[in-house]
N, C-alpha and C positions, 0 to 999 in steps of 0.2 A: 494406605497413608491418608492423611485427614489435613485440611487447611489449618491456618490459624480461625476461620471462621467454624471449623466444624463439619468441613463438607469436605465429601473424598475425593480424593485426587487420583483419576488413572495415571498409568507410565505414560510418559509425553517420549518424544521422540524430537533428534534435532537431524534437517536437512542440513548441511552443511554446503549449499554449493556455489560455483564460479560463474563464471560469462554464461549466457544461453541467448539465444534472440529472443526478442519480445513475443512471439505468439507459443514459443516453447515456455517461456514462464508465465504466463498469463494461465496457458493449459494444465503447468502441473501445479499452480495454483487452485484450478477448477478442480481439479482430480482427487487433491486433498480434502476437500471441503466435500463434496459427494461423498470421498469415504468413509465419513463420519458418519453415514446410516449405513454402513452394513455392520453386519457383529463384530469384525476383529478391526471397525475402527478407530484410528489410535490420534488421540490431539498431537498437534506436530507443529512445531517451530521452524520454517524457511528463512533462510539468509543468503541471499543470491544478490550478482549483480549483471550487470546487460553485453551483450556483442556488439559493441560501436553505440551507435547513439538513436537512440527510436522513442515514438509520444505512444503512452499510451491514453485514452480518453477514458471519460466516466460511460458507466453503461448508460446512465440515461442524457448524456450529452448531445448536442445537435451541433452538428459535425461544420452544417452549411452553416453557420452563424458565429461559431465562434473556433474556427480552426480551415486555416487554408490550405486546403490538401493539394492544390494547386504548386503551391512551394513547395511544400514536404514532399511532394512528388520526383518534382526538378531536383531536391537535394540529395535526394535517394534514401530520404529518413523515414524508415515504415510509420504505420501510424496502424493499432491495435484496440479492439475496445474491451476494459475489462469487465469482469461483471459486478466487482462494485461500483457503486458510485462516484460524486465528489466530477472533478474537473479534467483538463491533461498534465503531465505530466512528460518534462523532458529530462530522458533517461541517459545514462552513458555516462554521467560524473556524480553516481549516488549509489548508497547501500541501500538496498530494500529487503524488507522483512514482510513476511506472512506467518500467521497465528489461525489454523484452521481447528478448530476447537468446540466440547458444550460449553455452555453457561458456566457448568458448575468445574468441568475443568479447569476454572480457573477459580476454584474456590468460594466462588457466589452461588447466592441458591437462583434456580432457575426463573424467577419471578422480578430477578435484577434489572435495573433499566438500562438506557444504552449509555447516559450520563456517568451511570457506574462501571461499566464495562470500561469504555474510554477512559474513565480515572485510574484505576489500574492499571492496563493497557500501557497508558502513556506513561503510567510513573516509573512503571519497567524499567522503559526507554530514557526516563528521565534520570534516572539513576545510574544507567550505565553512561551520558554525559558527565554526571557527574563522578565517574570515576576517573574521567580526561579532565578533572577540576573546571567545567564547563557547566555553568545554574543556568536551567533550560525551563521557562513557563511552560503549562499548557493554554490551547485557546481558552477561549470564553467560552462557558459553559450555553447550550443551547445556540442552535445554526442559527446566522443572521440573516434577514429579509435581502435578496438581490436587487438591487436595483434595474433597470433597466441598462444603461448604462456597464455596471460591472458584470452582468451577465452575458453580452457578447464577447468577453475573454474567457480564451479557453483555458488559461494558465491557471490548475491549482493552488501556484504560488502568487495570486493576485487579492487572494482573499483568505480569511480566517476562518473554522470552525473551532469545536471541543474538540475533531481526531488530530489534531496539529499541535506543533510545538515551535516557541517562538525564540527568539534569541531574546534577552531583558533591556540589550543595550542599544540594539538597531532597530531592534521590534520587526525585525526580520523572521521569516516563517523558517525554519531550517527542518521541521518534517512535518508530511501530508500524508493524511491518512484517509482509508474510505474503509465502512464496512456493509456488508453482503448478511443478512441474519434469514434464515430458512429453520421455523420454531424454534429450538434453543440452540441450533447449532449456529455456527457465526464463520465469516472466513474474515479477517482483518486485511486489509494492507497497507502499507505504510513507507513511504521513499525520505530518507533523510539524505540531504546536499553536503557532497565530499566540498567542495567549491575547489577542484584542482585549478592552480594557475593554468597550466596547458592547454584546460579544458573550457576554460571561462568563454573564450567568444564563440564559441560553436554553439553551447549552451543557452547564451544570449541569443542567437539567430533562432534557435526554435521556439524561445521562448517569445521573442516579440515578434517575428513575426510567421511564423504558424500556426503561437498560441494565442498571439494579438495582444502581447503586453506591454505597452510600449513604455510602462516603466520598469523594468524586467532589469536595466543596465544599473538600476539607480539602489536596488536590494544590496544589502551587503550582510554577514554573517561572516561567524570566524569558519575558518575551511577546518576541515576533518581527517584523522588519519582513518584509511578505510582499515586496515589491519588490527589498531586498536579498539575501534568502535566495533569491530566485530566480534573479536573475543569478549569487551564487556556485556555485549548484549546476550552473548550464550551466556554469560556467568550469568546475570540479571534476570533471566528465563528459568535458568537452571534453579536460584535461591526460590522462582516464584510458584516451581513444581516442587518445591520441597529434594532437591536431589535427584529425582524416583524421575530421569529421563535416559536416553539409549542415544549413542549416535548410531545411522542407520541410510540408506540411499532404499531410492523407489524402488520395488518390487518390478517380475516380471509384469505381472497385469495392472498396475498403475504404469509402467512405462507406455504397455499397448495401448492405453486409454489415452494417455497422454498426444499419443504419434494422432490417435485417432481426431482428438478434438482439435488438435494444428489444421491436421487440413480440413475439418469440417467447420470448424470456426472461426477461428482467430488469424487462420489465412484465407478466410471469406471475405470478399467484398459485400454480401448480403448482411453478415451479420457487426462489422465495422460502417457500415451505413446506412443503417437503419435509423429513421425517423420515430422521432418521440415525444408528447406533451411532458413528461415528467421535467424540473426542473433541475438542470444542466449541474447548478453546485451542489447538490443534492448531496452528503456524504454518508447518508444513511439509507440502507433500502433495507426491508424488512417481507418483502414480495417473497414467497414461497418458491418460486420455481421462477428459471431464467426467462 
């Protein structure tokens, strides 16, 4: 099967899943994206969301500056480093999606930049709001300079890139995205905010002061049904693979990889605290290997 641009499209595959804890999806996040270099591997579409409420931070984040593990400790809220980039992230009242995928799987030729990947990408996403009659911008094309200042928060949602999506009317961010590129394979991820009433002050708590945003309360966006935004974004996935995708759950040897890298990574204190020059909002990393 062939894009509209001319370029072939393998069978995509859709994860369909529920709750997991944060170092469980962080992992079969990783597992995906790895398995795009062995031969029978297949681009795959993830749609998950969290067990209770947990941060996760950017891989090249600095933990001691702009996230107080100290609180998140005290609240019992784990805290996970993923290996994209981009900021933290307070989880437990949002649908998150990952796209582990090549280049051209998504119908570009290989030589595509990341400007274009993101514009696609987002427009997925943008269109399946709009199927909730909800006109959703993308950022500003090109990552802005940090200030000094804005880069001691850790909150995602304190700042804008290209992988995010804004409301038009509060200029509110309502999705954050980071991506991970390893030559043309790429892993996305991407958190759009349900805004549950139930769920608003817990939310606010990790956001200001975990993720040190202390205008965190003052953000507003329309809230989301998680039900319907999830069916539209498999239809919006599904139009953008041509059809040609499989619903399907991890294998046995993606599961054992998976269990594997929980405890050797993502419930590591070594590899959740590790030190880094790279810069913290960073939403792009194009680094070969973790």
């Amino acid at each position: 099967m062939q894009s509209s641009n001319g370029y072939s499209l393998r069978k995509w595959r859709l994860l369909d899943h529920q709750e997991a804890s944060a170092a469980w999806n962080m992992a079969v996040d990783e597992v995906l994206l790895n398995g795009l270099s062995e031969p029978a591997g297949t681009p795959t579409l993830r749609v998950y969301q969290w067990t209770g409420f947990a941060v996760t931070v950017g891989r090249f984040q600095n933990l001691r500056r702009t996230v107080d593990m100290a609180v998140a400790e005290r609240a019992g809220i784990p805290v996970v480093r993923r290996i994209t980039g981009g900021r933290g992230i307070a989880h437990g009242d949002d649908l998150t999606l990952s796209v582990a995928c090549s280049v051209e799987d998504l119908g570009l030729p290989s030589t595509a930049g990341i400007s274009t990947i993101y514009s696609l990408l987002t427009g997925v996403v943008r269109s399946s709001f709009a199927q909730s009659g909800l006109l959703i911008n993308q950022g500003p094309i090109g990552i802005p300079n940090t200030t000094e200042d804005s880069s001691r928060l850790g909150d995602c949602f304190a700042s804008v890139t290209e992988a995010d999506l804004l409301d038009p009317l509060s200029g509110s961010k309502v999705m954050g995205g980071a991506l991970h590129k390893r030559g043309d394979k790429l892993l996305l991820q991407a958190s759009i905010l349900l805004r549950s009433p139930a769920k608003a002050d817990k939310i606010e708590f990790i956001r200001s002061k975990i993720l040190r945003n202390p205008v965190a309360a003052e953000q507003d966006a329309p809230n989301v049904d998680s039900d319907e935004l999830r069916m539209s974004l498999i239809g919006a996935f599904a139009r953008l693979c041509g059809g040609n995708w499989t619903r399907q759950e991890l294998n046995a040897q993606e599961l054992e990889a998976v269990k594997y890298l929980v405890l050797t990574r993502y419930q590591s204190a070594d590899w959740t605290n590790r030190t880094t020059n790279r810069e913290a909002g960073c939403a792009i990393d194009t680094q070969s290997a973790v």
